[in-house]
C-alpha positions in Angstrom: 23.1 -29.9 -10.8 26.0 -28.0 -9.2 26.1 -26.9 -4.7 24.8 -23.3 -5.8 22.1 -24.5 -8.3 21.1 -26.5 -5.3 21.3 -23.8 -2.8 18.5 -21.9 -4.7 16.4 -24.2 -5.1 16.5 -24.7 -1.4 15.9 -20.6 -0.9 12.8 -21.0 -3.4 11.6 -24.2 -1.1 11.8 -22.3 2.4 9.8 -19.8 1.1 6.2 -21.4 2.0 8.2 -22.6 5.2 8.7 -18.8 6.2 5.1 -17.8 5.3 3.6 -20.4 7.1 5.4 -19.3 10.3 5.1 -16.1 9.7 1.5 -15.6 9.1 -0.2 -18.7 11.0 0.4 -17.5 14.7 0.1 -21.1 16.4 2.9 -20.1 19.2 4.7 -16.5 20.2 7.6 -18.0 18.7 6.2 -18.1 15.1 8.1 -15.0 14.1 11.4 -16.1 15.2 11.0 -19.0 13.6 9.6 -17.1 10.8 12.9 -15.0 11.1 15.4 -18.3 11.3 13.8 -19.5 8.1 14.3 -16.0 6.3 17.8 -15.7 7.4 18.5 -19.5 6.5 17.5 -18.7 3.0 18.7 -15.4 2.9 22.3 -16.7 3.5 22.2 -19.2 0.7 22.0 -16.3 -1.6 25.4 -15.2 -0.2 26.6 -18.1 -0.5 25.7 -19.7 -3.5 26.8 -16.8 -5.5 30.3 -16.6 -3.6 30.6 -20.5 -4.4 29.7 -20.0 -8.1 32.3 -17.0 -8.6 35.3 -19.0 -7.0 34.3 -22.2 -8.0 33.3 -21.5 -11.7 30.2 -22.9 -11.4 27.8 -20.1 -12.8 25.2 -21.1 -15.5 22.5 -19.7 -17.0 20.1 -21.2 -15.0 21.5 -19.8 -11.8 21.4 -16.3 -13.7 17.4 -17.1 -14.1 16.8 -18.6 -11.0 18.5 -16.7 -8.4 17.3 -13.6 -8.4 13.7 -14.7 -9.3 14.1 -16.9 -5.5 15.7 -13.6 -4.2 12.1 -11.5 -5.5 10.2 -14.2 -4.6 11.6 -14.5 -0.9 11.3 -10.9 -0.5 8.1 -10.2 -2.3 6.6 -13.1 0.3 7.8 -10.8 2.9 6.9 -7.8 2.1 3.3 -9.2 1.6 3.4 -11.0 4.5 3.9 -7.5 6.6 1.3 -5.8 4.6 -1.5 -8.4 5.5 0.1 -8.4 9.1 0.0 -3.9 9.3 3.6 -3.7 9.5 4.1 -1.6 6.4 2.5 0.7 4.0 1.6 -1.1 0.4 2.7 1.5 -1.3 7.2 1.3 -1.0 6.0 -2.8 -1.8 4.1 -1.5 -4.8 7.0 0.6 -6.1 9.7 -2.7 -5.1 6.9 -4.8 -6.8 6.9 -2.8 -10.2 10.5 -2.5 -10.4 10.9 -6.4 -10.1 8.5 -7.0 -12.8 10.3 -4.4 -14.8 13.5 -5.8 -14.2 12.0 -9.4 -15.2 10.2 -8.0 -18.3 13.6 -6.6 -19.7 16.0 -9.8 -19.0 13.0 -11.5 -21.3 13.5 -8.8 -23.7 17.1 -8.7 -23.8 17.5 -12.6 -23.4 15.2 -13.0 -26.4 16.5 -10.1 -29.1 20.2 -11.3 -28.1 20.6 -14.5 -26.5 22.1 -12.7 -23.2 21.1 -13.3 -19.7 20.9 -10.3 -18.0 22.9 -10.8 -14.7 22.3 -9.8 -11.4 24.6 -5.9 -11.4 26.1 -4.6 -8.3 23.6 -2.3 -7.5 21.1 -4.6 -7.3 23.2 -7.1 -5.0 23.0 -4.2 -2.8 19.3 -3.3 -2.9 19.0 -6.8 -1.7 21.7 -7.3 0.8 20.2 -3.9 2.3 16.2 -5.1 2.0 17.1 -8.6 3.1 18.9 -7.1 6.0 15.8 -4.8 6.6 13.2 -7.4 6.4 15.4 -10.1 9.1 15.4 -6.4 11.6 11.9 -5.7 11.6 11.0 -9.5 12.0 13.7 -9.3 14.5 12.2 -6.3 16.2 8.3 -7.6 15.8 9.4 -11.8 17.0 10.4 -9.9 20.5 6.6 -8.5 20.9 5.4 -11.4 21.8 7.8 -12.4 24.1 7.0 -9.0 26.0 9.8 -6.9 24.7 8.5 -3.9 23.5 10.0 -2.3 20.7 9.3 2.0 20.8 8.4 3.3 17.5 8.5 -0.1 15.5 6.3 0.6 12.7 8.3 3.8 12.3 11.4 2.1 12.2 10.2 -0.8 9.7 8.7 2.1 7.6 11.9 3.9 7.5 14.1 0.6 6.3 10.9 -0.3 3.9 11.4 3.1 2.1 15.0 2.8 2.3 14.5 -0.4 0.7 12.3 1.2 -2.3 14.2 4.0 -2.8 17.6 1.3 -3.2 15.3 -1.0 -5.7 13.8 1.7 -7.9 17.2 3.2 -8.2 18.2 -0.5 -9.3 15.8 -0.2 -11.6 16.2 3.0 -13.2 19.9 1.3 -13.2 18.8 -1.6 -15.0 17.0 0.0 -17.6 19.4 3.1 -18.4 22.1 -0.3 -19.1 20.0 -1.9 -21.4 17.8 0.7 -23.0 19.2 0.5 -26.2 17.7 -2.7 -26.4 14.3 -1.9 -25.3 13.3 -0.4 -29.3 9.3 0.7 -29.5 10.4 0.4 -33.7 11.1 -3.4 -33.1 
């Protein structure tokens, strides 16, 4: 298994790690923890793909498996700040559908052609921006314990959450405009 195969896997591993922290509030530093953990495994994203490009190490199974850790990291957050009240379930809803979308069409395409669907440039930047988003308002909410009040905080994590949606369901409309020939209700 090659460094950025590896690095994944480590991103899919941290995941309980960052719930753990995040939702079990055994200390006020639990967030920031919670924040160092999403960061850590946010970064091997960046990295493992950069190492894969330059090194030639992409394979299919890094096609599968990183953006499924990618949702799945995410996804933990975003449900994570709905059981905590930091965001509406509603933008999550719409991020949710479009990643099951997404999923549901590399299986369709992988399975009428033989092609793995790859992540696209638009959706490297829905998640650099929602990743981004998510470390802020963990950020913002791990200095509330520590007595640093942030003004307007769930207005500012609902502003980057919508943000967020708007970047993923455009993704997906992406995503699905690329590949809709392949999608065939005849078939």
């Amino acid at each position: 298994m090659n460094l950025p195969n590896k690095l994944t896997i480590l991103r899919v591993i941290l995941i309980p790690f960052f719930a753990i922290f995040l939702l079990w509030q055994f200390t006020k530093w639990n967030i920031l923890i919670a924040l160092a953990i999403f960061a850590a495994a946010s970064l091997t994203d960046l990295f493992d793909g950069k190492i894969a490009r330059k090194y030639n190490l992409i394979t299919d199974f890094g096609k599968f498996l990183d953006p499924l850790a990618d949702k799945a990291l995410v996804m933990a957050a975003l449900v994570a700040f709905i059981e905590l009240d930091w965001c509406s379930s509603v933008p999550v809803m719409i991020i949710l559908f479009r990643e099951f979308m997404v999923s549901a069409l590399r299986l369709v395409v992988k399975s009428g052609d033989g092609v793995v669907v790859p992540a696209g440039w638009f959706g490297k930047i829905k998640t650099a921006f929602t990743m981004t988003s998510l470390v802020v308002i963990l950020l913002l909410r791990g200095l509330e314990p520590l007595g640093i009040a942030i003004p307007h905080i769930y207005a500012i994590s609902a502003v980057l959450i919508w943000i967020s949606a708007a970047l993923t369901a455009a993704s997906g409309i992406n995503y699905l405009a690329a590949y809709w020939k392949v999608i065939d209700p005849n078939k």
